[in-house]
N, CA, C and O atoms as a GROMACS GRO file, in nm:
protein
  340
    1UNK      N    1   9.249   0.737  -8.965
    1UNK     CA    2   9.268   0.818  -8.847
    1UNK      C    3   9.154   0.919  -8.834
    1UNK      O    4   9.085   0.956  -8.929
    2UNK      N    5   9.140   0.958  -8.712
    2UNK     CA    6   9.008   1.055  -8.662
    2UNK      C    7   9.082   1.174  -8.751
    2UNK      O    8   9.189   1.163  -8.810
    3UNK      N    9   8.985   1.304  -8.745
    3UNK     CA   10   9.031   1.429  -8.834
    3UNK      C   11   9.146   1.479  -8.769
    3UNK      O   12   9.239   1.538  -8.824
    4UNK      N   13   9.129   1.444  -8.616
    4UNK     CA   14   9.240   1.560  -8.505
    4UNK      C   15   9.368   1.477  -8.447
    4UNK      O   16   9.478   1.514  -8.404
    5UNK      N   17   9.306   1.346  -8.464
    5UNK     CA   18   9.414   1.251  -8.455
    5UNK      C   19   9.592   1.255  -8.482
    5UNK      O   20   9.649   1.213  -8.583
    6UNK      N   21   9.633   1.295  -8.404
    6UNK     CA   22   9.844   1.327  -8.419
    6UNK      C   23   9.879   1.146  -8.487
    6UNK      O   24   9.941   1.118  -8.590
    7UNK      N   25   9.815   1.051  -8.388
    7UNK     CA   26   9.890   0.938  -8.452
    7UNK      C   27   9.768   0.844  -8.497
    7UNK      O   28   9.664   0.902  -8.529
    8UNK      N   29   9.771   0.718  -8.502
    8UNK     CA   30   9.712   0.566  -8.542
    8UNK      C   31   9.689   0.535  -8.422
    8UNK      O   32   9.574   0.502  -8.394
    9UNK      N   33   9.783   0.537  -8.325
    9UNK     CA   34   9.758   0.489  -8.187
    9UNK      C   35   9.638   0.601  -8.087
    9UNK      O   36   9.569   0.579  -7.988
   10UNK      N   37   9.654   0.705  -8.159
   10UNK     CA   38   9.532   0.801  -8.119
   10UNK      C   39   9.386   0.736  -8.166
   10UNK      O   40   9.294   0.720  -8.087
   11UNK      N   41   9.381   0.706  -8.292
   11UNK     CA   42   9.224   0.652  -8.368
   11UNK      C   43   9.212   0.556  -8.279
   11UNK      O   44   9.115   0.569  -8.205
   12UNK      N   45   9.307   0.423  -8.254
   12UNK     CA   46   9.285   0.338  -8.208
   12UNK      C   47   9.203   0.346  -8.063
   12UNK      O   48   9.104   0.285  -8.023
   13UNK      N   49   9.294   0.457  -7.999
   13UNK     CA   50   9.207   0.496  -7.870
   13UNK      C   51   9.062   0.544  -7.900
   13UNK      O   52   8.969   0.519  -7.823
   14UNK      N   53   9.047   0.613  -8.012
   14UNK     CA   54   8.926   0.710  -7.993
   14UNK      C   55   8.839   0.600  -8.016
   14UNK      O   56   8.746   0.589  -7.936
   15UNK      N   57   8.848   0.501  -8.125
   15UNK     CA   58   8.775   0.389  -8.186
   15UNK      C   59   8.726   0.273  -8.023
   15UNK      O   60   8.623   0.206  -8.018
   16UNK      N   61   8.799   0.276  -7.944
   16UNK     CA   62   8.813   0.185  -7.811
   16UNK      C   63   8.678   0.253  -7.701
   16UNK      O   64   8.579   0.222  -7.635
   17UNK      N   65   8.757   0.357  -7.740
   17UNK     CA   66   8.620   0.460  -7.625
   17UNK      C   67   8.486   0.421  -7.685
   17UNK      O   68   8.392   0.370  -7.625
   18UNK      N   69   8.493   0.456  -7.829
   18UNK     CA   70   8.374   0.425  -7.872
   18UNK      C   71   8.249   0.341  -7.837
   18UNK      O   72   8.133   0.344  -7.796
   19UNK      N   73   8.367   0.250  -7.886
   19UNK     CA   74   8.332   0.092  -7.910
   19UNK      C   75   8.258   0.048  -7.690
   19UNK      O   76   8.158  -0.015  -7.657
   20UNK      N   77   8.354   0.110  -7.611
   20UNK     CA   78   8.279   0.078  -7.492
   20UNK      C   79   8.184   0.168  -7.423
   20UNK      O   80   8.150   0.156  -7.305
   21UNK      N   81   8.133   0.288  -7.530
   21UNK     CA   82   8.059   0.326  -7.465
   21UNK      C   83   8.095   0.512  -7.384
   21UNK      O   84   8.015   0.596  -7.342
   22UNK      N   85   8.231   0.513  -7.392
   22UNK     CA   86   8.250   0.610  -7.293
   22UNK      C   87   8.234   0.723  -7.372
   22UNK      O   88   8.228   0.722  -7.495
   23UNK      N   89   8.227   0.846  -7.281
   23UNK     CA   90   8.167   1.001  -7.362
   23UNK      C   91   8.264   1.036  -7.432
   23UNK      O   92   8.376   1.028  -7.382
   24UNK      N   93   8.247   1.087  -7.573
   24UNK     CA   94   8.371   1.103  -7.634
   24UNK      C   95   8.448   1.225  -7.588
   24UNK      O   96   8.381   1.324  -7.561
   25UNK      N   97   8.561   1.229  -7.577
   25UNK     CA   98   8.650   1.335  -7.517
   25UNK      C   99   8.596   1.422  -7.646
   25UNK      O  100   8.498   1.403  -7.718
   26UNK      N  101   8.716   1.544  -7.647
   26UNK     CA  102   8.790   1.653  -7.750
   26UNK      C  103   8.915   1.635  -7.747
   26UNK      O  104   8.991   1.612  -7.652
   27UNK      N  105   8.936   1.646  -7.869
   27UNK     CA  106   9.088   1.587  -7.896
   27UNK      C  107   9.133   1.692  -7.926
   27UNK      O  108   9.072   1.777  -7.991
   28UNK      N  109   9.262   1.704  -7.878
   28UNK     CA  110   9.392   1.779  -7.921
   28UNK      C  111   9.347   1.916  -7.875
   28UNK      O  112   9.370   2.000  -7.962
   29UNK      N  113   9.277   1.976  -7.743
   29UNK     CA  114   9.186   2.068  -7.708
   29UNK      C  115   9.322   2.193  -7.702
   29UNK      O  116   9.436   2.149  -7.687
   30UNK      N  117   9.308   2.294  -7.710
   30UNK     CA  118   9.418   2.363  -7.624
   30UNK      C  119   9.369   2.456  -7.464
   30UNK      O  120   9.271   2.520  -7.426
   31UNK      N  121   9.471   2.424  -7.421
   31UNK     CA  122   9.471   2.456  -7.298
   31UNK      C  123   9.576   2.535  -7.262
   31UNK      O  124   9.686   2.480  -7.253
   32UNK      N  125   9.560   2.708  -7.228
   32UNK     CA  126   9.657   2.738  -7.131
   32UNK      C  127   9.614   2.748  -6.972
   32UNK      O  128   9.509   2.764  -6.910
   33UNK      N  129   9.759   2.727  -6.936
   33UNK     CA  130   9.790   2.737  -6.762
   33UNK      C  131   9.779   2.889  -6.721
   33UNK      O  132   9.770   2.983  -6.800
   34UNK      N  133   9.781   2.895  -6.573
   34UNK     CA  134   9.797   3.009  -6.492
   34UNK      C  135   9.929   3.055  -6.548
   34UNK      O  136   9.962   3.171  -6.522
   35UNK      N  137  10.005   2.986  -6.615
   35UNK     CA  138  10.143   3.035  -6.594
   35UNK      C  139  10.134   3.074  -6.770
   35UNK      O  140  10.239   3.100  -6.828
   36UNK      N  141  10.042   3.074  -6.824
   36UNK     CA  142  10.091   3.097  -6.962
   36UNK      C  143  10.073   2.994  -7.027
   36UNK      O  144   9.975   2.990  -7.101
   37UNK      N  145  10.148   2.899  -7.020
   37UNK     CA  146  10.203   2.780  -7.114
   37UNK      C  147  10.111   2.719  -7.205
   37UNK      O  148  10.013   2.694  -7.133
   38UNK      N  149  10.089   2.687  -7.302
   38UNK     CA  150  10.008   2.641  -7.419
   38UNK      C  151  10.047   2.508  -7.411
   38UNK      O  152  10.163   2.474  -7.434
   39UNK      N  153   9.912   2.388  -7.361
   39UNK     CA  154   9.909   2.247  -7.418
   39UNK      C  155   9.840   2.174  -7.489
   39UNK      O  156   9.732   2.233  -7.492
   40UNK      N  157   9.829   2.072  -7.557
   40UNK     CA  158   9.777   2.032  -7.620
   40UNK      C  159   9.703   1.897  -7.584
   40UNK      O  160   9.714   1.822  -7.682
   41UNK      N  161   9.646   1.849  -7.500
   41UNK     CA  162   9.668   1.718  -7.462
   41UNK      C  163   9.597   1.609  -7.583
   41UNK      O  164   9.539   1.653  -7.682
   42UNK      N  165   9.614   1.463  -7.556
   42UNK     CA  166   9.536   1.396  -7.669
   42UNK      C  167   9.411   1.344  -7.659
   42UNK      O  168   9.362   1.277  -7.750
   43UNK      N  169   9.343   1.373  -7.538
   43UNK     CA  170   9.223   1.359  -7.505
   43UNK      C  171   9.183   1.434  -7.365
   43UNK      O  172   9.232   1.426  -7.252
   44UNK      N  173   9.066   1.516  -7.421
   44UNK     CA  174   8.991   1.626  -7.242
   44UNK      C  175   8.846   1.555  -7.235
   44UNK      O  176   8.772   1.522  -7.327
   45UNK      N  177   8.835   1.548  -7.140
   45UNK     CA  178   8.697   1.536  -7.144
   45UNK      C  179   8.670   1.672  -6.987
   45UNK      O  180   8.666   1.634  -6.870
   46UNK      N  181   8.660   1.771  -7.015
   46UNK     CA  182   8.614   1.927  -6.981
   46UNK      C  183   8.610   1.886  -6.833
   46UNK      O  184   8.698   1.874  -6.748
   47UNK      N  185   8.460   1.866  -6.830
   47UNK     CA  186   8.351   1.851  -6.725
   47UNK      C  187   8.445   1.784  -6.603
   47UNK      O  188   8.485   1.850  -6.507
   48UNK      N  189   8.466   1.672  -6.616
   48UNK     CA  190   8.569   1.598  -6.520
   48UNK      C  191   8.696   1.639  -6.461
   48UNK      O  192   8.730   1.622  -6.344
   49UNK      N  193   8.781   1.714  -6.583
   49UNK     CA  194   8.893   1.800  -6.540
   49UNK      C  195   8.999   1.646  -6.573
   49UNK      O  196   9.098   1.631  -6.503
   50UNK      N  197   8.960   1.528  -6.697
   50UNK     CA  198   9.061   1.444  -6.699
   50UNK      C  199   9.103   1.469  -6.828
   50UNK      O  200   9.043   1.520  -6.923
   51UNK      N  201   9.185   1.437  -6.820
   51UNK     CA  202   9.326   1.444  -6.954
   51UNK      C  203   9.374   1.296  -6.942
   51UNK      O  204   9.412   1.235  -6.842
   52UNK      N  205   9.361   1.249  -7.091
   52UNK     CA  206   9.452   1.092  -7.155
   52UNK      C  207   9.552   1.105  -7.244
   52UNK      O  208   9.538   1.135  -7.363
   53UNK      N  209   9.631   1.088  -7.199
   53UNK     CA  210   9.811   1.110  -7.341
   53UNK      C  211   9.827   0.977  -7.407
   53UNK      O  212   9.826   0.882  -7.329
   54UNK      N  213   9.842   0.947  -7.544
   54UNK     CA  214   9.833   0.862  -7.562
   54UNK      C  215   9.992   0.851  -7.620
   54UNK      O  216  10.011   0.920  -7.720
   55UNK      N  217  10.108   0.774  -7.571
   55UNK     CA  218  10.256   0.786  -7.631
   55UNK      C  219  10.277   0.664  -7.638
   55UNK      O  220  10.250   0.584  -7.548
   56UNK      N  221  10.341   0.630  -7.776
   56UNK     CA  222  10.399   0.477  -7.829
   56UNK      C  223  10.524   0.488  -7.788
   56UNK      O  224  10.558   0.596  -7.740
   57UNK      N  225  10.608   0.395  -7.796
   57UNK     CA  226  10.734   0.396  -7.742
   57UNK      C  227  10.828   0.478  -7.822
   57UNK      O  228  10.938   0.503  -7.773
   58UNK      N  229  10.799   0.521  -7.934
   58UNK     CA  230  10.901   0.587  -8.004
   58UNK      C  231  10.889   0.709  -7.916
   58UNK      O  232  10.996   0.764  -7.893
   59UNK      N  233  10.797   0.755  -7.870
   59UNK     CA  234  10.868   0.867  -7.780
   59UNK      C  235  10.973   0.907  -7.662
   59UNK      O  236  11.027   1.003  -7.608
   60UNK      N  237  10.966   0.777  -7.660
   60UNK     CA  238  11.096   0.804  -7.541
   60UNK      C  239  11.220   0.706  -7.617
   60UNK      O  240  11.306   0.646  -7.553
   61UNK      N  241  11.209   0.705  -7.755
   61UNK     CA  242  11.334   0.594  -7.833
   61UNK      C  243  11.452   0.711  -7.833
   61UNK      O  244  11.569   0.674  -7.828
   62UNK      N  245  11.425   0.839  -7.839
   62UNK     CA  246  11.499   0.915  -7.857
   62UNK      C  247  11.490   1.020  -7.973
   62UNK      O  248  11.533   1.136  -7.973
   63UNK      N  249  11.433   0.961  -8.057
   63UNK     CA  250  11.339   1.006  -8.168
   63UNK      C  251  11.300   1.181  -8.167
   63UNK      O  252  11.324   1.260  -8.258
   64UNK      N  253  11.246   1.205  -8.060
   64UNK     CA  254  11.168   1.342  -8.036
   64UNK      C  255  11.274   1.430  -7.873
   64UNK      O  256  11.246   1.501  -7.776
   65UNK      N  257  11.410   1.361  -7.937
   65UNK     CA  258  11.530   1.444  -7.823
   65UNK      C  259  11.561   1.276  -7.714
   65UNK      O  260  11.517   1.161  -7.706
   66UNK      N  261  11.668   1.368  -7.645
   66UNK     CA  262  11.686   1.288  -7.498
   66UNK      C  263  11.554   1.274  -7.436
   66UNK      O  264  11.467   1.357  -7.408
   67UNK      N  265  11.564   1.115  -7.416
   67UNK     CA  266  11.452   1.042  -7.368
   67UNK      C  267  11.436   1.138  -7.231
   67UNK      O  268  11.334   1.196  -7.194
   68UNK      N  269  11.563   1.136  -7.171
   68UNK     CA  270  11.527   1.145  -7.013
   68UNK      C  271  11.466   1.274  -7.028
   68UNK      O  272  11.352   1.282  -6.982
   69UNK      N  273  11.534   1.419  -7.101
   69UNK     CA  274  11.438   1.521  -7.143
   69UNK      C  275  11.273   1.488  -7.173
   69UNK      O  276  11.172   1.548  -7.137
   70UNK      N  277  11.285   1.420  -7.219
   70UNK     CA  278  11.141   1.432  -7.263
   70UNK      C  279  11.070   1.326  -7.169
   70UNK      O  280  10.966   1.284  -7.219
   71UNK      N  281  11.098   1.276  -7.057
   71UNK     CA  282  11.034   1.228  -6.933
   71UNK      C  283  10.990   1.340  -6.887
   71UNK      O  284  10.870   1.367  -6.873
   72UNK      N  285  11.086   1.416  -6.858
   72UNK     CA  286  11.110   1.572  -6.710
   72UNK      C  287  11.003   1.646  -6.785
   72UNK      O  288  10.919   1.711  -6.723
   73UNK      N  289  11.005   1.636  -6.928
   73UNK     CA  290  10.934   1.747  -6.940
   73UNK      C  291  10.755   1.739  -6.967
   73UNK      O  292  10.677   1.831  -6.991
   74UNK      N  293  10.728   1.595  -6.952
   74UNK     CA  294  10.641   1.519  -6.959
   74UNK      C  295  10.541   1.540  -6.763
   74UNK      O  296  10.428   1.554  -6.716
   75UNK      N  297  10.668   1.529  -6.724
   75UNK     CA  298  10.683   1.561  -6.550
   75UNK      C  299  10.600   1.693  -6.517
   75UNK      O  300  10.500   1.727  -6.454
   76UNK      N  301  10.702   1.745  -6.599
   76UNK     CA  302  10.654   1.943  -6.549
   76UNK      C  303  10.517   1.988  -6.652
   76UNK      O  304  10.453   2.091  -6.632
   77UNK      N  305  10.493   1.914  -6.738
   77UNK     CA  306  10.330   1.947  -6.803
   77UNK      C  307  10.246   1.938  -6.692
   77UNK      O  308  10.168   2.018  -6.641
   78UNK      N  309  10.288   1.784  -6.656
   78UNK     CA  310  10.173   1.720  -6.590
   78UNK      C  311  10.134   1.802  -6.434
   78UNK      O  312  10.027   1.841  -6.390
   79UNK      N  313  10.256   1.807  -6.387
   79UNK     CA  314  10.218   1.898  -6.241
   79UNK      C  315  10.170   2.026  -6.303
   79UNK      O  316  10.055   2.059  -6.272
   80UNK      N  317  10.244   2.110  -6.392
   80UNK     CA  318  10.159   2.211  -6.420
   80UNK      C  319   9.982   2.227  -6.429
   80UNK      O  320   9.917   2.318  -6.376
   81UNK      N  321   9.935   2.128  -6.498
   81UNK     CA  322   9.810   2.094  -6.536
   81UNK      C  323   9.746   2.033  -6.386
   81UNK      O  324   9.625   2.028  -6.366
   82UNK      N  325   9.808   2.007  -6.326
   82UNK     CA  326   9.716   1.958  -6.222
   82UNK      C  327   9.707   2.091  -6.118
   82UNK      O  328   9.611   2.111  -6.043
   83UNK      N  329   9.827   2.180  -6.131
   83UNK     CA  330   9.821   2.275  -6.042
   83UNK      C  331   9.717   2.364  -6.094
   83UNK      O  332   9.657   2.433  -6.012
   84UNK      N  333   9.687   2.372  -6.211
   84UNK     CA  334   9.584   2.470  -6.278
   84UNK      C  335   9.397   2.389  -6.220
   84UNK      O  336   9.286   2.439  -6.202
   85UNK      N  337   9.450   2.254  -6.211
   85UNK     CA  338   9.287   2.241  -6.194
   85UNK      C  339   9.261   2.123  -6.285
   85UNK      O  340   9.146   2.080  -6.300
   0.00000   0.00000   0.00000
């Protein structure tokens, strides 16, 4: 696994980018919102203003809470982050 890497399925991504060429993001960057909120995403690449999440299915198995919770709240990151920019 990369040093910043949360999972395997993270290396795998970072190893993919590589491998085709694309600019390597920053992993696991933190980011707060206008509103406060502290995120973490699993790939920034700054300049562009894009964010890549990389989630295996165990995240919505139930594993890490109620799936449907952790959709909504997957929901309200994401609009947050887009409302910031």
């Amino acid at each position: 696994m990369s040093e910043r890497a949360e999972s395997v399925t993270e290396t795998l991504v970072q190893l993919l980018l590589h491998e085709w060429g694309v600019d390597m993001p920053v992993e696991q960057a933190e980011l707060v919102t206008l509103s406060g909120a502290h995120y973490r995403p699993d790939f920034l690449w700054q300049k562009q203003k894009l964010i890549l999440e990389v989630d295996a299915e165990v995240k919505y198995s139930g594993a890490y809470g109620d799936p449907t919770e952790v959709i909504q709240a997957e929901h309200r990151h994401q609009r947050e982050l887009e409302h910031a920019g």
